[in-house]
N, C-alpha and C positions, 0 to 999 in steps of 0.2 A: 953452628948458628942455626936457629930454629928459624923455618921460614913458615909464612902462612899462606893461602890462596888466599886471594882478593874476595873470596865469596863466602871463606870462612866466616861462622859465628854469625851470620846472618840469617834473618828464616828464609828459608825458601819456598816460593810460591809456587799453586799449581792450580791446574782449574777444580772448580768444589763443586760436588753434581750430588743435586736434594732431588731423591725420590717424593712424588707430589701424588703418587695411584691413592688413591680412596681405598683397593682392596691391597691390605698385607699381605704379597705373593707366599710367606713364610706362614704364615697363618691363617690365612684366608678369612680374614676379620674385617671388617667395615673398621678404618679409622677415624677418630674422632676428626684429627686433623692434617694435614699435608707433613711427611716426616723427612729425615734421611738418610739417604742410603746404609749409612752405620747402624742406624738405630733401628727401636721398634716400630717408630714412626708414631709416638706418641710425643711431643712438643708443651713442655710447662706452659701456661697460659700467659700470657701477657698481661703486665700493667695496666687496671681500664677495662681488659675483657669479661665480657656477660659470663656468670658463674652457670656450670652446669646446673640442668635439672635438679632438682631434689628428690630422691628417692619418694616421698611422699604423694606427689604432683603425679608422678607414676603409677603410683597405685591407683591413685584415684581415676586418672584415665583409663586402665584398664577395666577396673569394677563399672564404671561406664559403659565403658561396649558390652562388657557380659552382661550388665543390666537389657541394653539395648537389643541384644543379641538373644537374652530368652523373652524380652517380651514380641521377638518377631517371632519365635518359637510355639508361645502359646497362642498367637494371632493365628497363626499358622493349624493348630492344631484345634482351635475354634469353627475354623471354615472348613477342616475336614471332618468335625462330628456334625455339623449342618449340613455337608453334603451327604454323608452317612445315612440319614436321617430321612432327608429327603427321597435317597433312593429305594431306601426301604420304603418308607410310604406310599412309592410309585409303584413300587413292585406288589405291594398289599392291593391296591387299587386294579389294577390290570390283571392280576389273578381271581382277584373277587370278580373282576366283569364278563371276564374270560370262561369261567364257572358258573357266573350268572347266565349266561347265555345259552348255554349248554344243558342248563336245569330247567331254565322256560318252556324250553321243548318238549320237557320229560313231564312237566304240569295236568297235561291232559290226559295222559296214559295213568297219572295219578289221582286222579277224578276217577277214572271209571275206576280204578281197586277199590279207591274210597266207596264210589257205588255199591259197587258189589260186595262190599263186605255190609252196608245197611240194608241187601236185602239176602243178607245170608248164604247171596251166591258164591262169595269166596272160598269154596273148598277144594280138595285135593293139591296137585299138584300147582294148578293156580296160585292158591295160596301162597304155596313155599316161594315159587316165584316175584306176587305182590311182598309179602312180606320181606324177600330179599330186597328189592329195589327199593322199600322204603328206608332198608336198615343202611345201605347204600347212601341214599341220597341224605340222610341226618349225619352221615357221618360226612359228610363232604360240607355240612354247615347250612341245611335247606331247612329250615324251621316253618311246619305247618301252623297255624294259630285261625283263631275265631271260635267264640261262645257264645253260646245264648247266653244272656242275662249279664253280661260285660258290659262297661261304659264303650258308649259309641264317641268315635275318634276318627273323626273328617281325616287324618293323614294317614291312615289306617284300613277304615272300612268305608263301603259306596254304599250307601243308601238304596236300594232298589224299590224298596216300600216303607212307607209312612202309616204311622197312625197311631191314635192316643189311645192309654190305659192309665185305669185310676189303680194298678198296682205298682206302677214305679212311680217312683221320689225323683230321678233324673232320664235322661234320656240315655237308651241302653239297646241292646241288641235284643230284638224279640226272637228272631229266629235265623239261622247260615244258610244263606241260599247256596254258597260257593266257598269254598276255605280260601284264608288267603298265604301266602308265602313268600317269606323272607332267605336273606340270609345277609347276620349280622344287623345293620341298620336300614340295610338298601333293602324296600320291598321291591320283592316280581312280580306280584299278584295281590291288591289290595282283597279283602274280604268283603266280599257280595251279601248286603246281610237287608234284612228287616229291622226297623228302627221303631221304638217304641217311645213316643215321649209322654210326658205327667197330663193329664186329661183335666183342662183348668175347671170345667163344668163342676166333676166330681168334687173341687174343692168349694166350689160356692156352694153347692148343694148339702154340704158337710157343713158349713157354718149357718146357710136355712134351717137345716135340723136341729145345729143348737139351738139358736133362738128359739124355735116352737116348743124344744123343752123344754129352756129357759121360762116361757109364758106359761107355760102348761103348769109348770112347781108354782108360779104364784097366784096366788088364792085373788078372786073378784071383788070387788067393792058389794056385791050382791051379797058371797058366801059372808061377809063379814057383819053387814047388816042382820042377818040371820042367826049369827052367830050370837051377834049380842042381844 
């Protein structure tokens, strides 16, 4: 006779224990959703539940950031060629004044060579020496200037003497009392000069002339009486 246990053929129960960790200790992967313990811990979706992302929607968020991400890039690299720029320009400025300062000095020592070389005293050794310090200071960016017979230019040159000539057409430099000295756009030393302007007399007395010319070619009411 076959017997059977009372418990036979029945299921038997036990307690069921669902791994719930977010990270797959066997893979170390962010899960979608709470698994268990058997499994991957990957769970079919539910009846009702929100469908995953779309591949598509993905892309497009990320081409977003990268958009977002180079225009911080070039923002970024806009504010470093303005600063670029700017320190260059500082460093241009403070070497020009730095230089300027230093060649103001040298001004006067450069007057008397100039002297001396317009009264022919510049020879021998002298010489090689003015000569050096000029070749010197042009290379360092000190540009001597002023002419006779150049437009005069109030930002330029100082007026020390006045006075009219009926040989200019504008007002010009007659004669350098003092040279003047630059370097680049910033003057040291404006130009000390004589100023010549247009002699307005000489121009009325230019058109009195015509006129009595004028009178003079036309024949009298006298000559023409005689005439005939």
């Amino acid at each position: 006779m076959v017997t059977t246990s009372p418990n036979e053929g029945e299921e038997r129960e036990g307690p069921v224990i669902r791994d719930k960790r977010r990270i797959d200790p066997e893979t170390g992967k962010v899960r979608e959703s709470g698994g268990t313990s058997g499994g991957t811990g990957e769970q079919p979706a539910a009846p009702g539940s929100p469908a995953a992302p779309a591949e598509g929607d993905a892309d497009s968020s990320l081409k977003t950031q990268l958009a977002e991400r180079l225009a911080d890039l070039q923002r970024l690299k806009a504010e470093y060629d303005n600063y670029r720029k700017r320190v260059e320009r500082d460093r241009v400025a403070v070497r020009e004044q730095a230089l300027g300062q230093v060649l103001q000095e040298l001004l006067p020592v450069l007057d008397d060579i100039g002297r001396a070389r317009d009264h022919d005293e510049l020879t021998g050794g002298f010489k090689s020496v003015g000569d050096r310090l000029e070749s010197v200071t042009g290379k360092l960016g000190l540009e001597r200037y002023g002419a006779k017979g150049e437009p005069f230019d109030p930002t330029v040159h100082e007026a020390l003497m006045h006075a009219y000539s009926a040989d200019v057409t504008e007002t010009s430099v007659a004669d350098v009392l003092q040279p003047g000295y630059r370097i680049g756009e910033r003057v040291l030393r404006p130009a000390r000069v004589a100023v010549a302007e247009p002699d307005p007399n000489a121009e009325s007395a230019a058109q009195s002339d015509g006129q009595a010319d004028a009178s003079d070619a036309t024949p009298s009411s006298d000559e023409k009486t005689d005439d005939e």
